[in-house]
C-alpha angles and dihedrals in degrees: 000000000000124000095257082053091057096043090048095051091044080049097055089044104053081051094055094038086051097050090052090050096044104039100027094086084050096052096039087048091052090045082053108044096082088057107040111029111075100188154024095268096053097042083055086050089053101043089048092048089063099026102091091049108028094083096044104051086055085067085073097063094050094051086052089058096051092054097054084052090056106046101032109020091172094046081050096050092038088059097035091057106039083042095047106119093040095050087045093049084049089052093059100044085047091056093041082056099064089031089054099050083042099045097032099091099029098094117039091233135138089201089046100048095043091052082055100043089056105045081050082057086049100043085047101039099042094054100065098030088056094044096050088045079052098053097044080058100062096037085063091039124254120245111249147126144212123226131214091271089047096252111153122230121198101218100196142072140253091254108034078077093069092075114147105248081053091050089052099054085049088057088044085050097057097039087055088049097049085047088050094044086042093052090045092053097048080050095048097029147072152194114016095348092057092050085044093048084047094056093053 
């Protein structure tokens, strides 16, 4: 590998790694939040301990994604096409997240805010399960080949990739994530949902 390779590759990963970091305690305090918060107050306590941070460390992963594009367009389109389903599945949790903290208080609604409130657990549980199951994938290789014009062809299936050494880094990632989120909330909170936040 050349030295741009390696500087490209140190590069992508300071951008995951950062992505984790930044917008793991977001993600670990909206999979808690039904759990831990018992009422409106503290849900609202919750949700404005992570609003002003959650939209801008998922810049992080984007830009990740852009670099890859950059410096290995066929590893990016390799992984873009044999992950589709899971990165499209990602997409959508990561859109319900921001409409949920936006349409959650329009309509004075127990059914209305409870719809919200669980497709914000969802959006902020999927994201890191599916990318842990991802990168237990590719520790253990992914099956595809390369052709005589240099197309790419995913050679696995949906649900090959639910192998159980995969399945069980998607259960460390998002143990890692509710710590995270646990740990953010004992810093940002008080009172009960602190203890609570303590316990977890």
């Amino acid at each position: 590998m050349t030295a741009l390779g390696i500087l490209w590759f140190a590069l992508i990963a300071v951008l995951i790694a950062g992505y984790f970091i930044l917008d793991g305690f977001d993600l670990g305090a909206g999979i808690l939040s039904p759990f831990i918060a018992k009422n409106e107050n503290e849900k609202a306590v919750v949700r404005r301990a992570i609003g002003p941070t959650w939209d801008g460390n998922e810049v992080w992963l984007l830009t990740g994604a852009g670099a890859m594009f950059a410096a290995w367009p066929i590893a990016y389109a390799t992984a873009f096409s044999g992950f589709y389903w899971a990165l499209l599945i990602v997409l959508f949790m990561l859109i319900f997240r921001p409409v949920a903290f936006d349409y959650r208080s329009k309509v004075d609604s127990t059914k209305w805010r409870t719809l919200w409130d669980t497709l914000l657990f969802l959006g902020s549980a999927v994201p890191p399960i599916i990318c842990g199951v991802a990168f237990g994938n590719l520790l253990q290789g992914v099956p595809f080949r390369i052709d005589t014009t240099m197309r790419v062809y995913y050679e696995g299936s949906f649900f090959a990739l639910l192998n159980p050494f995969a399945l069980l880094c998607g259960v460390v990632s998002i143990a890692m994530v509710i710590m995270h989120g646990a740990n953010y909330l004992v810093l940002k909170t008080e009172g009960d949902l602190q203890a609570r936040s303590a316990r977890v």
